[in-house]
C-alpha positions in Angstrom: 289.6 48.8 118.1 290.2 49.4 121.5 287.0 49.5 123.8 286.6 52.2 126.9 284.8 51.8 130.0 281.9 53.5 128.1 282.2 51.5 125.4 281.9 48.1 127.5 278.9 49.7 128.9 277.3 50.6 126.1 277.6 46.9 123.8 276.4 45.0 127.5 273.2 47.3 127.6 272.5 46.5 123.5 272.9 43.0 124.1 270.2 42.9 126.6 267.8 45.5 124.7 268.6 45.7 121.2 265.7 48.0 121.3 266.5 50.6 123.6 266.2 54.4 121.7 269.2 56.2 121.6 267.7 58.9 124.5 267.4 56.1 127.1 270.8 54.3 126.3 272.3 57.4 126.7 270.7 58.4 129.8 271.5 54.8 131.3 275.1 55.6 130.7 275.1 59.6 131.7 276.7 60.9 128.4 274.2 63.0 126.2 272.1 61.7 122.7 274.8 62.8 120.0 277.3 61.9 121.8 275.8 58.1 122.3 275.0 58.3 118.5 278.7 59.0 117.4 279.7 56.0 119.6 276.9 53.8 119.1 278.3 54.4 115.4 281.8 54.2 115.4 281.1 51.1 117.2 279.1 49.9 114.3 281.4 51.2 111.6 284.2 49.3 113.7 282.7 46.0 112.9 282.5 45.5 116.6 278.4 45.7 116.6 277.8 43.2 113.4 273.6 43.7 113.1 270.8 44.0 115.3 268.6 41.4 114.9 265.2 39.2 116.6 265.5 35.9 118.2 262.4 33.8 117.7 261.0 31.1 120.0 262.3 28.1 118.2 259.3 25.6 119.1 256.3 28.5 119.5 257.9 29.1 115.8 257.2 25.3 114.8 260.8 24.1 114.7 260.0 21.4 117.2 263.3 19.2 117.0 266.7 20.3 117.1 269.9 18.6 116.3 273.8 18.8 116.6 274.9 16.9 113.5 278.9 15.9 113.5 280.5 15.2 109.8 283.8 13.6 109.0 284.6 14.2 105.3 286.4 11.1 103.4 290.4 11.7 103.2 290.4 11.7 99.5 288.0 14.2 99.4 289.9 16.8 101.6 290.4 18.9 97.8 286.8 19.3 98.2 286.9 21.0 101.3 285.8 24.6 100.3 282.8 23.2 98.2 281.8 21.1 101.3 281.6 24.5 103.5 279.7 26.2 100.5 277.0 23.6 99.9 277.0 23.3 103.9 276.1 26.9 105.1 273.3 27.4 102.5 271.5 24.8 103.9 268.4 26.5 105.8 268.0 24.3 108.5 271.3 24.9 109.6 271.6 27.2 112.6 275.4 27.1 113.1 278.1 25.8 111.1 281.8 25.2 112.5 284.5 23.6 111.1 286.4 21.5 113.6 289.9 20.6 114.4 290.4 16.8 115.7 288.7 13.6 114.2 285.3 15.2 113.2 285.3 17.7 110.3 282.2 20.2 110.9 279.4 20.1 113.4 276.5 21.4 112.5 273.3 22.9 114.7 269.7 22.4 112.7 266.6 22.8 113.8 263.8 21.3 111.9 259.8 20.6 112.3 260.0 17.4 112.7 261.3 14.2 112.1 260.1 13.8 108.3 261.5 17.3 108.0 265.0 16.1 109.5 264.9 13.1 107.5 264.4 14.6 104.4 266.8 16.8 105.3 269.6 14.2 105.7 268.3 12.3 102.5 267.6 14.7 100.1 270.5 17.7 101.3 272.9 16.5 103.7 274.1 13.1 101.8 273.6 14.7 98.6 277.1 16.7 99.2 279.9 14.9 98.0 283.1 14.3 100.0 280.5 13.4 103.3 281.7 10.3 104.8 280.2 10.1 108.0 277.4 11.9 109.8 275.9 11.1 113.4 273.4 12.8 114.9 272.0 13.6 118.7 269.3 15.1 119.3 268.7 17.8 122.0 266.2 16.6 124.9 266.5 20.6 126.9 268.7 23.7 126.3 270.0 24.6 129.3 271.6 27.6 128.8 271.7 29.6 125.2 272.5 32.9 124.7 274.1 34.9 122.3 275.3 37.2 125.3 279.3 38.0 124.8 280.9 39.3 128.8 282.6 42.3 127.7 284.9 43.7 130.1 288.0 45.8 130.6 291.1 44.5 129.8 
């Protein structure tokens, strides 16, 4: 789909204010209500909007530790692959899952309460999967920047 000036406008305001009525959004922009609406719509109809949704305050939320997990899977167990990503992203500590290119397989962002909480979560979930050869952890110290913010501009 391809994406006018009004458009652009429209998806940066929503990612700032997810909130924002429909009468302000459109006044912000200088089109009137329905004709916001119709956008706002075919934009979500489009697939280009995905959901609206609430970011919590991890830690004020009691998810005090937060981790970047790496996983190589064993070379035999390659066959295994799409049960690996299955088992992986139904995991509810898991925040983010990508599967890599290179000499890692997946890496994998959890946050967790604690360290009993991330250790039972490698014990009893994590190593339980078969096909996991490897997994190395780090642990975040500070988030300097996270955002969920795309830069949409004009081509």
């Amino acid at each position: 789909m391809a994406l006018d000036k009004t458009d652009i406008k429209i998806l940066n305001i929503l990612q700032e204010n997810g909130r924002i009525t429909n009468a302000k959004l459109a006044a912000e922009i200088g089109i009137s209500p329905p004709a916001m609406l119709e956008r706002v719509k075919r934009l979500e109809a489009s697939g280009v909007i995905k959901k609206y949704l609430t970011l919590l305050d991890r830690e004020k939320t009691g998810f005090g530790l937060m981790a970047i997990i790496i996983i190589s899977l064993s070379l035999h167990q390659i066959s295994s692959l799409q049960q690996v990503k299955e088992r992986l992203v139904i995991l509810e500590e898991v925040l983010e899952c990508y599967q890599l290119t290179g000499d890692v397989d997946f890496m994998l962002k959890v946050a967790v309460r604690d360290m009993p909480s991330y250790t039972a979560f490698i014990n009893d979930k994590l190593s339980s999967i078969p096909g996991i050869q490897n997994i190395r952890t780090s642990f975040v110290l500070d988030t300097l920047k996270s955002t969920t913010k795309l830069l949409v501009k004009a081509e």
